[in-house]
N, C-alpha and C positions, 0 to 999 in steps of 0.2 A: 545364677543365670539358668534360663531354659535348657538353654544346649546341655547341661549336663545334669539336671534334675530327673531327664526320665533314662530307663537301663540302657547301655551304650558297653558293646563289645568291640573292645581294641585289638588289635595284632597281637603278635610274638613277636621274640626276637628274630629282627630282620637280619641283623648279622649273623646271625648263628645260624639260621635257616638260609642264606647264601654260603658259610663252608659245609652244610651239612651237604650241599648240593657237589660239594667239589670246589669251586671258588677261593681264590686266593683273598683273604681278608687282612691278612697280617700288614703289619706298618702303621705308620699315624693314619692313614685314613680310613682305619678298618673298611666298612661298608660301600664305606663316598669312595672306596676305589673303585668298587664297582661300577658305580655312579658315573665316574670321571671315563673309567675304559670301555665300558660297555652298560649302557643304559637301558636296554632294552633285557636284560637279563635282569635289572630290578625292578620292573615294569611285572614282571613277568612271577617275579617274588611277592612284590604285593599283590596281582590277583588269586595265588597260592592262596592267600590269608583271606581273600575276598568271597571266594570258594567255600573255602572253610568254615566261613558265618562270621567272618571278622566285619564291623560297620566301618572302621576308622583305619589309614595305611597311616603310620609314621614315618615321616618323611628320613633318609637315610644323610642328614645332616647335622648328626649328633657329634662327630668328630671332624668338622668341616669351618675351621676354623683359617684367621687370617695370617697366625702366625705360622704355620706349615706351608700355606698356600700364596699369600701376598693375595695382591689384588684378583688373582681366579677364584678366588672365594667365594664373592659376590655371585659371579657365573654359574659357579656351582652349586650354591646354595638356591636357585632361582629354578634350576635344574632340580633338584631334588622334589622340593612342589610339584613342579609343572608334569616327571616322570609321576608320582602320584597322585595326581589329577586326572593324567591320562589313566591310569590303570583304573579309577572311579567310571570313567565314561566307559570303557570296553566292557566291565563289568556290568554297567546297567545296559548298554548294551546288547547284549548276551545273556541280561534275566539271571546272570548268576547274583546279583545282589539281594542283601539281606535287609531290607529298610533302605534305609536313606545311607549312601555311604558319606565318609567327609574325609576329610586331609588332614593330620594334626601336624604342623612343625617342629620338627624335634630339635631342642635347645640344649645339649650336654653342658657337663661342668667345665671349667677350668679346668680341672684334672685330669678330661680323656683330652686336652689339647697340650700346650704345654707344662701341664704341672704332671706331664711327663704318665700318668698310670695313677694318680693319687685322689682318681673319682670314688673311692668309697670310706679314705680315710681322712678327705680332707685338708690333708696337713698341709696348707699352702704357702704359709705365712706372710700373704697378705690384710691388705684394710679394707674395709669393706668397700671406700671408694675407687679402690685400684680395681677390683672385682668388677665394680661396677662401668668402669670408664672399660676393661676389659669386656667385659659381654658385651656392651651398648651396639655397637656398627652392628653386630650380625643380627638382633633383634632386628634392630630396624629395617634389614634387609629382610628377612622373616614376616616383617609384620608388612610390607609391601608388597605381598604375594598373594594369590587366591587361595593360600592355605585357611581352612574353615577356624582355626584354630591355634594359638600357639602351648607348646608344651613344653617347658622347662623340669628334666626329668633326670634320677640319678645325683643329685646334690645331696654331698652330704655335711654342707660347709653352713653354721647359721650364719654367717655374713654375707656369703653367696646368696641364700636363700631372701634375707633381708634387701638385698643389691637386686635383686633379678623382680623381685615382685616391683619395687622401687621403677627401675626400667619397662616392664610389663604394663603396671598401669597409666604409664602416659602413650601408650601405643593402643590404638583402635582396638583390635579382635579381643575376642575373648580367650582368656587364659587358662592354665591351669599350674600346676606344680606338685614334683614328688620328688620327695624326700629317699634318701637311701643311709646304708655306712654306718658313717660315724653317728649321726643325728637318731637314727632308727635307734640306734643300742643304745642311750643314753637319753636316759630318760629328761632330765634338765634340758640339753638342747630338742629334744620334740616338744618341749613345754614353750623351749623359747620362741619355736618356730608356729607353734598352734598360736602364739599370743601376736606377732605379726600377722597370721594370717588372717586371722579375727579383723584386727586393721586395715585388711584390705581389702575395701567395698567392692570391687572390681573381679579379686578372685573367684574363679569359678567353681575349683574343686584341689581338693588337696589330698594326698595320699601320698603312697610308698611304693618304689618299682626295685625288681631285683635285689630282693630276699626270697630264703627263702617260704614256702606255703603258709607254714607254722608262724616264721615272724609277720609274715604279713598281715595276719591274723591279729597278733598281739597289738602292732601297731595301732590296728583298724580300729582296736579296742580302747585304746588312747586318744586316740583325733576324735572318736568319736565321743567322747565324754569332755571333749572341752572346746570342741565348735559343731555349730552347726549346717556348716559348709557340705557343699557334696560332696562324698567321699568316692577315691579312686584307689584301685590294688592292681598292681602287674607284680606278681610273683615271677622269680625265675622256677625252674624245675625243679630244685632244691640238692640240685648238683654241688657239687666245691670246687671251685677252681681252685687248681694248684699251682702256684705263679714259679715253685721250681720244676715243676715238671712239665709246666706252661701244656695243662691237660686237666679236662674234669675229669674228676673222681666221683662214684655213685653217690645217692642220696642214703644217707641210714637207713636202714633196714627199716625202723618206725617211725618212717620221716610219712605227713601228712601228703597224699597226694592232691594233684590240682582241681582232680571236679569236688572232690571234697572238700579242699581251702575253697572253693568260688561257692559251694551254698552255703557255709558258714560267713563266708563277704560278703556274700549277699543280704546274708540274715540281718548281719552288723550294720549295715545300712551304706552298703559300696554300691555306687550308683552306676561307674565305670569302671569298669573291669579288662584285664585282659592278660596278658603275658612280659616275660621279659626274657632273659637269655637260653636256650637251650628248649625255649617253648616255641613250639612249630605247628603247622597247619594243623597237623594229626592234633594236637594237641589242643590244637584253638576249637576245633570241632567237637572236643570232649567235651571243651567249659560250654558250647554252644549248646551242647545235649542236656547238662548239667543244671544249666539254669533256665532250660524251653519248657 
């Protein structure tokens, strides 16, 4: 699809850049808390990234799910758009925008909802149709919205993946999907996953979010030898969450940095590019410098 054939700079992590602010994130609705308490503070998050030279705000409905919320869900997930939409207009606006800005809806796994923390290892064990009847309502609330775009991102499940494009293509907008986890390390399941996506005439762009710089790389090197799909990378910083000390820990000493993973992305043929957890404006600026 057009929309993601020519270069396209995403956001950061919008969670991470609201605690790095001070922001309370913690609980099931990371982000969408902010969302739900105070909306104008992530209004104000994605023009950060808008600033920055980001083109695309990710809407903060990646953990905005029905089973935490019941029926506010819908509300809130309509909300999430509509505060990132606003934050497009004030931006242009104000001339602080970079091209054309757009909206992507962000569609988490099953794992940052209730499979409880198990977005990068998958372990769900469910079928692929429970998956499926599971994500279905919030797409479709997603794909009802003025968001430019839907984003299914952070899966590291190939049944999900299979389930989500499934659900994806019989909805209007144009799509996209990344892979994370479990799927990224193992090489068979990103084989299984490149051979659906191949499948799906409809797919926009396929890629990998939050790994770190180095895998991202590696990845990019695999999708791109067995489709010819646009390719997408959002590295995180290359940090290591520590889930006991519930704290990142530094990136290794000879860990590749970001503007250097974004020209080798680029080189590899990643058409959308951007960030993931602990990557923040400052940082979105660097890749902006990087690939201008």
């Amino acid at each position: 699809m057009a929309l993601f054939d020519a270069p396209l700079l995403l956001d950061g992590g919008l969670g991470t850049h609201l605690e790095a602010q001070g922001h309370d994130i913690s609980g099931p609705l990371w982000s969408a808390r902010v969302l739900r308490e105070n909306p104008t503070l992530l209004e104000s998050a994605h023009a950060d990234f808008f600033a920055a030279g980001a083109q695309v705000a990710t809407t903060a409905s990646y953990q905005v799910t029905f089973d935490v919320l019941g029926e506010d869900a819908e509300a809130l997930l309509r909300r999430s758009v509509a505060v990132a939409r606003e934050a497009v207009r004030v931006a242009v606006d104000k001339h602080t925008a970079h091209g054309d800005l757009l909206v992507a809806a962000s569609i988490g796994p099953y794992g940052a909802g209730p499979g409880k923390g198990t977005d990068y290892d998958g372990a769900y064990d469910l079928r692929r149709g429970e998956l499926q009847r599971w994500h279905a309502r919030r797409i479709a609330v997603l794909a009802d919205t003025d968001a430019d775009f839907l984003l299914a991102e952070t899966i590291p499940n190939v049944d999900e993946a299979a389930a989500l494009l499934e659900l994806l293509k019989a909805q209007p907008k144009p799509f996209a999907l990344s892979i994370t986890g479990a799927i990224a390390a193992d090489q068979a399941k990103l084989s299984q996953v490149i051979e659906l996506a191949n499948q799906s005439s409809r797919l926009g762009a396929l890629g990998v979010n939050c790994v770190s710089p180095s895998q991202a790389r590696a990845v990019v090197a695999t999708l791109r030898a067995g489709t010819d799909k646009p390719l997408l990378a959002c590295p995180n910083s290359g940090e290591v969450w520590d889930c006991t000390a519930h704290d990142w820990q530094p990136a290794p000493a000879d860990a590749m940095s970001l503007p250097e993973a974004a020209l080798q992305l680029r080189a590899a043929g990643v058409s959308v590019l951007g960030g993931c957890c602990r990557v923040g404006p400052a940082e979105i600026r660097q890749l902006r410098r990087a690939i201008s």
